[in-house]
C-alpha positions in Angstrom: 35.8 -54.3 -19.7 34.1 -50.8 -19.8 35.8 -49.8 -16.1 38.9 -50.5 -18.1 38.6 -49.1 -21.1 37.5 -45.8 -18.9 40.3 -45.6 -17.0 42.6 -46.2 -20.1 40.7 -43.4 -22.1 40.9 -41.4 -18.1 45.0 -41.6 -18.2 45.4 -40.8 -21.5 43.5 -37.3 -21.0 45.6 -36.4 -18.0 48.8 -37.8 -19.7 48.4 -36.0 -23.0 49.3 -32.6 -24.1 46.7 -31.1 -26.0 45.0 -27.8 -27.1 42.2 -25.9 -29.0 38.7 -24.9 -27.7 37.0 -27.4 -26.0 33.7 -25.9 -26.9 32.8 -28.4 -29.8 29.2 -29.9 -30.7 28.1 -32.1 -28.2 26.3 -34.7 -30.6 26.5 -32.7 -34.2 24.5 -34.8 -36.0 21.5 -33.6 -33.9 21.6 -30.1 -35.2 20.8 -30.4 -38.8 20.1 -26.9 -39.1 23.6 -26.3 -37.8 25.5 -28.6 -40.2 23.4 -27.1 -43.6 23.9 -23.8 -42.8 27.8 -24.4 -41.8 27.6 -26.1 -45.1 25.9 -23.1 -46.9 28.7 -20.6 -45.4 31.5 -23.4 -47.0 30.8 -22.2 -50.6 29.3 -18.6 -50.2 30.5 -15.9 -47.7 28.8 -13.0 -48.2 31.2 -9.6 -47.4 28.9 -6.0 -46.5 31.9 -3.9 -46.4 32.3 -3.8 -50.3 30.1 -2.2 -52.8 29.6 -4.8 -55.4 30.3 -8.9 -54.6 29.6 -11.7 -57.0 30.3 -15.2 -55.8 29.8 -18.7 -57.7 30.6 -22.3 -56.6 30.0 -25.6 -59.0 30.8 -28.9 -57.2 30.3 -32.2 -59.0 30.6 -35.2 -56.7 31.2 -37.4 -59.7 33.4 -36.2 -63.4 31.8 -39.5 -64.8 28.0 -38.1 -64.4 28.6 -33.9 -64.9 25.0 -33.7 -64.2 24.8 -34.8 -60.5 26.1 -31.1 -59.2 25.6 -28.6 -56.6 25.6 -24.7 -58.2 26.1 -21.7 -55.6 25.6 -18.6 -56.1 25.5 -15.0 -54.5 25.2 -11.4 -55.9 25.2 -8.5 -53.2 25.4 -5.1 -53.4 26.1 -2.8 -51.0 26.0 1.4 -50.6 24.9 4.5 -48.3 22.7 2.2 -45.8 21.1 -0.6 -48.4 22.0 -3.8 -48.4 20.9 -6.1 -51.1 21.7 -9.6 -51.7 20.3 -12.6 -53.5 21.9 -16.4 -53.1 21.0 -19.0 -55.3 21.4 -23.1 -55.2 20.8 -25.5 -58.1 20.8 -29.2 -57.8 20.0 -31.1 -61.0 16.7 -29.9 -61.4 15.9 -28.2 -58.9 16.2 -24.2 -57.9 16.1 -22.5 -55.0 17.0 -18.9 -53.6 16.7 -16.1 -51.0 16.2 -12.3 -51.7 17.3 -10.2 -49.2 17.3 -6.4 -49.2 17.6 -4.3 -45.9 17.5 -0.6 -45.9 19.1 1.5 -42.6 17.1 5.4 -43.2 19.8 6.9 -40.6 16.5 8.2 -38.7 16.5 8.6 -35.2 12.9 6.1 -34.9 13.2 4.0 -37.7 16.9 2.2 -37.6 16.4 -0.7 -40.2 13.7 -1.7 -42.9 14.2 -4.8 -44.5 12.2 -6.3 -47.6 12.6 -10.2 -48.7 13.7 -13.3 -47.0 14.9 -12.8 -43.0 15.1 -14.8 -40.1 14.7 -13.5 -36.7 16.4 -14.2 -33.4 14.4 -13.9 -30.2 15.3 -15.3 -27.1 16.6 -18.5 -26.1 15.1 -19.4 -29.7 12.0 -21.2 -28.4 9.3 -19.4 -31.0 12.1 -18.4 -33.2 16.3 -18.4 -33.9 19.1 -19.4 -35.0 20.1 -22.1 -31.8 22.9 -22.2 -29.1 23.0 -22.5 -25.5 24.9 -18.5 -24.8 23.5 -17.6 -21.5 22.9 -14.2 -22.9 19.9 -14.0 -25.4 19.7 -11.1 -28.4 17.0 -10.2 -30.2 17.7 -9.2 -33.8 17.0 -9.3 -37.7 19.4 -11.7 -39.5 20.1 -12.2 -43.3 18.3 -16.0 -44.3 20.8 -18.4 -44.7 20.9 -21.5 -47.4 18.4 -21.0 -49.9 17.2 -24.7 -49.9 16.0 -24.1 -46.4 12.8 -21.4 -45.6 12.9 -19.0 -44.1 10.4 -15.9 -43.4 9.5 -13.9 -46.4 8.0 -10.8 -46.3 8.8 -7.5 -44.8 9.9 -6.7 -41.4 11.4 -3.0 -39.1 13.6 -2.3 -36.7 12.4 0.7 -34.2 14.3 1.9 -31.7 14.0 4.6 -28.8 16.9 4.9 -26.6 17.1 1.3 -24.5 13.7 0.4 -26.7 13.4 -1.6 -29.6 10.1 -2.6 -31.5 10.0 -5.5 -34.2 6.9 -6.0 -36.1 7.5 -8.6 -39.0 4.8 -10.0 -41.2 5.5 -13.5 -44.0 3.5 -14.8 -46.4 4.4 -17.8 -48.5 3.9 -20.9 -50.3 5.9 -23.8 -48.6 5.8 -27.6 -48.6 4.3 -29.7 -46.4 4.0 -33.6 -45.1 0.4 -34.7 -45.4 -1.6 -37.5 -44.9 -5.7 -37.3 -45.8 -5.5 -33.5 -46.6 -4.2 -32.9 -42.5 -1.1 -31.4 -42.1 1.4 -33.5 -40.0 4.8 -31.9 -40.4 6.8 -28.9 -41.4 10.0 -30.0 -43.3 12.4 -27.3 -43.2 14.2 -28.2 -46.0 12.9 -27.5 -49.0 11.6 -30.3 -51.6 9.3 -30.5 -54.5 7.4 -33.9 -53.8 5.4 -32.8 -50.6 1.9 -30.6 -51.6 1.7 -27.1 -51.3 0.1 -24.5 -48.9 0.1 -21.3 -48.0 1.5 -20.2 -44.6 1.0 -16.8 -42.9 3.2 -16.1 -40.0 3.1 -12.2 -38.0 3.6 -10.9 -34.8 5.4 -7.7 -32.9 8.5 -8.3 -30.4 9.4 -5.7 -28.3 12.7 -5.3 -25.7 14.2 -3.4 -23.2 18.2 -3.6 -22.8 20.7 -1.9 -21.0 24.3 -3.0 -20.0 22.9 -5.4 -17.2 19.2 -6.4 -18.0 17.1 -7.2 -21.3 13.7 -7.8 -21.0 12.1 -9.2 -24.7 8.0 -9.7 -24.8 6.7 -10.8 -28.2 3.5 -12.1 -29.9 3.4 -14.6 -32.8 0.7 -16.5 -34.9 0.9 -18.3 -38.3 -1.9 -19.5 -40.1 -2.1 -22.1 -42.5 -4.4 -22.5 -45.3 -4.8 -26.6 -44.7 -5.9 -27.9 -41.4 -4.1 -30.0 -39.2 -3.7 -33.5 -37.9 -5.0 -33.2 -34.2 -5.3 -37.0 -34.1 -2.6 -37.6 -31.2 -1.3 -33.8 -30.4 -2.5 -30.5 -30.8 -0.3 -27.9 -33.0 0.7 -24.8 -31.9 -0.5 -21.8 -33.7 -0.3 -18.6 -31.5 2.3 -18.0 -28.8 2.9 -15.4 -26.3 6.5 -15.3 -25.2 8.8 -13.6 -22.8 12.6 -13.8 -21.9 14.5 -12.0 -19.1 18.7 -12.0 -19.6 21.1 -10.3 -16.8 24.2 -10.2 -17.4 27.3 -9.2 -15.0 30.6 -9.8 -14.5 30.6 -13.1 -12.6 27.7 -14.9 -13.7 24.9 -14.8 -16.8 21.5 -16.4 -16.8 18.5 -16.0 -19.4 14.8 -17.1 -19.3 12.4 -17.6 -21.7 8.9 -18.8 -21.3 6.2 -19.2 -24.0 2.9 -20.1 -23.5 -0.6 -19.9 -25.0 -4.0 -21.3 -23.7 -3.2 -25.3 -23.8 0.6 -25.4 -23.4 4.1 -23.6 -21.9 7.3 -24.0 -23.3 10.4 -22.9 -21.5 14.2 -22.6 -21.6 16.9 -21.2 -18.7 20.3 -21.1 -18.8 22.9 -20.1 -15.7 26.6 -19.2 -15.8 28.8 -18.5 -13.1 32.4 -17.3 -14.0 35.6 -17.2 -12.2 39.3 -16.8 -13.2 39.9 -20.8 -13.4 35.9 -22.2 -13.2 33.3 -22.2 -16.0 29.7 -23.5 -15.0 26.7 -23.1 -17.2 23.2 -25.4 -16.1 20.6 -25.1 -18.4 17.0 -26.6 -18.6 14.5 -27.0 -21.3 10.7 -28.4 -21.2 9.3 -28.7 -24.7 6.1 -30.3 -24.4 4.4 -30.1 -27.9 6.0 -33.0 -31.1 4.9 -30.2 -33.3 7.8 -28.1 -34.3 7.5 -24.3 -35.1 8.5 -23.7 -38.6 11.3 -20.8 -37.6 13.0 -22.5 -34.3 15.7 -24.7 -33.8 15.5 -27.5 -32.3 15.5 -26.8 -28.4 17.0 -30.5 -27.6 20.4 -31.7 -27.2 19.8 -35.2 -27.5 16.7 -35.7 -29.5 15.1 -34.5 -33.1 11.8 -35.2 -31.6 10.3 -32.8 -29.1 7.6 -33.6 -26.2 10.3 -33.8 -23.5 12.7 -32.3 -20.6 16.2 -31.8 -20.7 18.8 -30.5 -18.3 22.2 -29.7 -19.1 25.3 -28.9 -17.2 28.8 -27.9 -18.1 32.0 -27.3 -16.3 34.9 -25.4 -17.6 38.2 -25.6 -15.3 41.3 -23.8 -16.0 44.4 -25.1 -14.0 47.0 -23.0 -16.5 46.5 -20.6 -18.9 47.0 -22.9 -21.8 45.4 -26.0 -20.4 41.4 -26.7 -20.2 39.4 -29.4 -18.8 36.2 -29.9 -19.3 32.8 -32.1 -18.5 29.2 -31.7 -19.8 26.4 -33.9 -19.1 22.9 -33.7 -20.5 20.3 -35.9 -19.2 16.8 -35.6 -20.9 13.4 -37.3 -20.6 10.4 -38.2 -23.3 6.8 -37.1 -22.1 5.5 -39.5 -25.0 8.4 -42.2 -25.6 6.5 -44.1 -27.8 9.1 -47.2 -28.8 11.8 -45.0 -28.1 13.7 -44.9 -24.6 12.1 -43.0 -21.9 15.4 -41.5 -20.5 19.0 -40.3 -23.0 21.9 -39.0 -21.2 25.1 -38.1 -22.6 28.5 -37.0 -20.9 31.8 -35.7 -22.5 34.7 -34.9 -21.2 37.6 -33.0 -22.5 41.0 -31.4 -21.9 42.7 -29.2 -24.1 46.1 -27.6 -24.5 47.1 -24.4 -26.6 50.2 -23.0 -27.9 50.8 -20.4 -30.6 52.6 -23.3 -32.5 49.8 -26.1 -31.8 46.9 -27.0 -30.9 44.6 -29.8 -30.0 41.6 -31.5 -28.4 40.5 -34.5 -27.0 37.4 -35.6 -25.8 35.6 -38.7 -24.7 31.9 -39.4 -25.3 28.9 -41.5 -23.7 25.9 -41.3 -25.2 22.6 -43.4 -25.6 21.0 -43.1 -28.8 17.7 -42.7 -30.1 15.6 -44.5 -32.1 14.5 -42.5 -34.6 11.2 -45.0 -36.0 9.9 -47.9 -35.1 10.9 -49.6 -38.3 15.1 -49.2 -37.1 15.8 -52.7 -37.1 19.4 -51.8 -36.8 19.0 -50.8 -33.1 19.0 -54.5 -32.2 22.4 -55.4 -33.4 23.8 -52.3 -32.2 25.1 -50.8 -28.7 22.1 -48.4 -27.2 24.8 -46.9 -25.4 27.6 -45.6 -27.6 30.8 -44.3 -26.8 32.6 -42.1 -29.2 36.8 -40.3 -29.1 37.4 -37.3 -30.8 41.0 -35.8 -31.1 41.9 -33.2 -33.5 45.8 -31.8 -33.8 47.1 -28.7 -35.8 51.0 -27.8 -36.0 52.2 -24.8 -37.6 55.2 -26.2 -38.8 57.0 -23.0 -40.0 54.8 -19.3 -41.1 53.6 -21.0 -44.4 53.2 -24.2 -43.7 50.8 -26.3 -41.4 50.0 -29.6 -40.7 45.8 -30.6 -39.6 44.6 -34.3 -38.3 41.4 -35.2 -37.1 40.3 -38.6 -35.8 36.4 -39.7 -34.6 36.2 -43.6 -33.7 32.2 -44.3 -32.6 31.6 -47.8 -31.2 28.1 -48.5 -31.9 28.0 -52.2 -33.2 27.8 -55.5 -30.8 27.7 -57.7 -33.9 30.3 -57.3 -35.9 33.0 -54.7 -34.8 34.3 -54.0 -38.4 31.0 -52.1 -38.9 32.0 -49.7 -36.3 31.8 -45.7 -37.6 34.8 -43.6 -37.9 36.7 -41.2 -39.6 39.8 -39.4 -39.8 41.5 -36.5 -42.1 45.3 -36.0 -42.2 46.4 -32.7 -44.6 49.1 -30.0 -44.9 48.2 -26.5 -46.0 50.3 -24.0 -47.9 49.8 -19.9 -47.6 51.5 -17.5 -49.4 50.6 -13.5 -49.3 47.9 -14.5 -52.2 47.5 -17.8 -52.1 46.6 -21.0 -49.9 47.0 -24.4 -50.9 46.0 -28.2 -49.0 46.7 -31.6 -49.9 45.6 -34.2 -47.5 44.2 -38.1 -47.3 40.8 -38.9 -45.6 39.4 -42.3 -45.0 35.5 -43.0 -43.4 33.4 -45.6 -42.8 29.3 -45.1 -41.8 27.6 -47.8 -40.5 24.1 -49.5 -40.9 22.1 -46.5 -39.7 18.4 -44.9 -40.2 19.8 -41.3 -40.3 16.7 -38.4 -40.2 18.2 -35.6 -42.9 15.5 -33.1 -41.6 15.0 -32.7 -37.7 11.6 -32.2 -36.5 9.8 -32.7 -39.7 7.1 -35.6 -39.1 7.8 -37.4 -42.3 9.1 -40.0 -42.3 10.0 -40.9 -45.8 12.9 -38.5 -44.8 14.4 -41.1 -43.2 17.0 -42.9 -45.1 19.6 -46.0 -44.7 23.0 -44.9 -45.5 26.3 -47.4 -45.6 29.3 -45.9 -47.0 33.1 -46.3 -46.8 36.1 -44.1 -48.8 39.5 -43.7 -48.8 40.0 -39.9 -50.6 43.0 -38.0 -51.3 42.1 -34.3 -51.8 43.8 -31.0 -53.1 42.7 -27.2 -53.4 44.2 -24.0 -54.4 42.7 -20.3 -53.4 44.2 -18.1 -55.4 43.3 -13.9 -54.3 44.5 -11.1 -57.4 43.3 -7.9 -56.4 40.0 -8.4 -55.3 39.4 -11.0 -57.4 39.4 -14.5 -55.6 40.0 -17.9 -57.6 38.9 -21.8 -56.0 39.7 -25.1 -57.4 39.8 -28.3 -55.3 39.6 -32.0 -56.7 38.9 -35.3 -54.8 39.6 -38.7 -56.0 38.7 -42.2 -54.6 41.6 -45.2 -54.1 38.7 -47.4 -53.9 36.2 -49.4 -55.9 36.5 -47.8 -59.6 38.5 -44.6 -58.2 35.6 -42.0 -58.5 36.8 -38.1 -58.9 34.8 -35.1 -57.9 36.1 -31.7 -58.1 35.0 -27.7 -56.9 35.4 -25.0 -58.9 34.5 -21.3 -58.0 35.4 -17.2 -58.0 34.3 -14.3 -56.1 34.8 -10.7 -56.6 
């Protein structure tokens, strides 16, 4: 039955024309950071080249109760070398937000001061980052991104000297924590107000070397914490000593990084040979501490839980300029599997086919899943082994008008086949010189699933059971006068009692 549904699934990819990139999220639902910060750039998009910008977003998922909303909002400023910006997001009750201010002196030494929340990218984003697999690494201050998530706050420099560059950054802060018996045992990244409070310290110094061909990064970080931790099962990480190597040339890329302190060494490599028609990357990761650092991504494809080894490979073959075929195939292993699987693999492939009047994808996916606690009852009535089709279409039917489908079927239940996840989106968009506008259908269906909403965080009352099913027809309008831009868009339910949400926002 699988053989055939392979080979069905097989044909259809070499019978099918099809374009778009094939680079899309192996698993997405494994990078939460990802997803809240794509989320976060959905409602605000913060522009530096104009002096003054004021954005605001209110979404209400439900008209009937006006006080179950999501508020957004974002001044910036802009002029001579400072940048300033503050972003801001309300949820009932709740408040959270990010100031940022950075300040370039036009000095030969000093190139950029910045005051406020920052994130820093270093690396292959062991210690700290934003994520990805790029085979070249860059080291560099970023703004912070959604306010409901932390991120360093304090004050860090940039210094630079020709090919040299030297980062000190110090944070201090009050964050939330998961605890058990006054010992720390996780570090949510997303922001609540039910965990207890302590006071974190992080500091350290990176410095690089990088020409055209080579970069050469070495930097030193500690944080501090003002509770101690749970060192019942595994010992947290608390100083780090890291160092990454990148070359880059016109064939092939690779990047190292290896950080280590007195009781453990992490590690992450990635190599990429390029031709005319072949794309390869191979990368490797060995993550041997469950304790995640507070600023890094998570380092795995194929698992929110750390303590393990994963390689990765990915093959990129171009037999015409418009066509793409492609095949990646992470295989990782748990140091400590606990009640979970020792071994997850996935495989996808896809093939792709682009046109300045269309475009699409298609891919095919194998995956074994994870169980995320030991309390996942569903894992016995579903597939450990899930296979998953993704196709997404666009047609630009004329100049102004376009037409946008996306399909995901996920067979993940051996019980009852009805209960099977997917989802699709068809819609047609509008644009004028000042204007866009889209009116589309959607339909969904979740199954029975223990879904984590904060990777790495060791708390498990952040798990949660979700089951959920709509049919939604949806409209929005952009409007742009002058510099002045306009957003409305309004959902409504054809199911159960027909529940109607809308968005409603302006930036200028």
């Amino acid at each position: 039955m699988v053989k055939c549904y392979v080979l069905t699934i097989v044909f259809i990819l070499i019978s099918c024309t099809l374009a778009c990139e094939v680079y899309e999220p192996l698993l997405p639902e494994t990078n939460i950071e990802s997803i809240v910060q794509d989320w976060w750039r959905e409602w605000i998009t913060p522009d530096s080249t104009v002096a003054w910008q004021v954005q605001s977003s209110y979404n209400c998922s439900d008209i009937g109760e006006l006080h179950d909303y999501n508020l957004y909002n974002h001044l910036g400023y802009t002029s001579s070398g400072l940048r300033i910006s503050f972003n801001d997001k309300r949820y009932m009750e709740s408040d959270y937000n990010h100031f940022y201010s950075s300040f370039v002196p036009r000095r030969k030494v000093l190139d950029e001061l910045v005051i406020g929340n920052y994130r820093l990218s270093f690396g292959k984003s062991l210690v700290m980052g934003i994520g990805g697999q790029a085979p070249v690494t860059k080291t560099e201050i970023r703004q912070p991104g959604s306010p409901d998530r932390y991120s360093l706050s304090g004050t860090t420099a940039k210094i630079k000297c020709g090919k040299f560059m030297l980062i000190p950054f110090l944070s201090t802060q009050d964050r939330r924590v998961s605890m058990t018996d006054s010992l720390i045992t996780g570090l949510p990244k997303q922001k609540s107000e039910s965990n207890p409070i302590v006071n974190e310290r992080v500091f350290g110094i990176i410095s690089s070397y990088r020409d055209s061909r080579h970069q050469l990064g070495l930097m030193y970080y500690r944080q501090i914490y003002s509770q101690a931790w749970d060192t019942s099962e595994h010992k947290p990480i608390s100083e780090l000593t890291s160092i990454v190597y990148g070359l880059q040339e016109s064939h092939h890329r690779m990047s190292v990084e290896t950080a280590f302190n007195h009781q453990s060494i992490l590690f992450s490599s990635s190599w990429q040979v390029l031709t005319p028609m072949f794309e390869n990357q191979l990368s490797f990761v060995y993550y041997p501490s469950i304790y995640p650092l507070p600023y890094a991504p998570n380092p795995l494809l194929l698992s929110t839980v750390a303590k393990s080894y994963e390689y990765s490979y990915g093959l990129q073959y171009k037999p015409l300029k418009a066509l793409t075929c492609s095949i990646n195939v992470s295989v990782l292993k748990k140091l400590d599997a606990m009640a979970n699987p020792d071994w997850l693999g996935i495989s996808v492939l896809g093939i792709a086919y682009k046109q300045p009047a269309y475009q699409s994808i298609l891919q095919l996916y194998r995956y074994d899943r994870e169980i995320i606690t030991t309390d996942d009852s569903t894992y016995a009535e579903t597939v450990p082994m899930h296979y998953r089709v993704r196709y997404r279409y666009t047609r630009r039917i004329d100049p102004s008008l376009a037409f946008n489908m996306l399909t995901t079927y996920t067979f993940e239940q051996k019980q009852d086949y009805d209960r099977n996840s997917y989802y699709w989106e068809n819609s047609f968009s509008y644009s004028r010189k000042h204007a866009v506008y889209k009116l589309g259908l959607s339909n969904w269906q979740t199954t029975n699933r223990i879904i984590e909403t904060e990777s790495n965080s060791g708390a498990t009352e952040e798990y949660m059971r979700l089951v959920k099913d709509d049919l939604v027809v949806f409209t929005h309008a952009r409007v742009t006068i002058k510099r002045v831009q306009l957003y409305l868009g309004v959902k409504k339910s054809l199911v159960g009692s027909g529940k109607e949400s809308f968005t409603a926002g302006f930036s200028l």
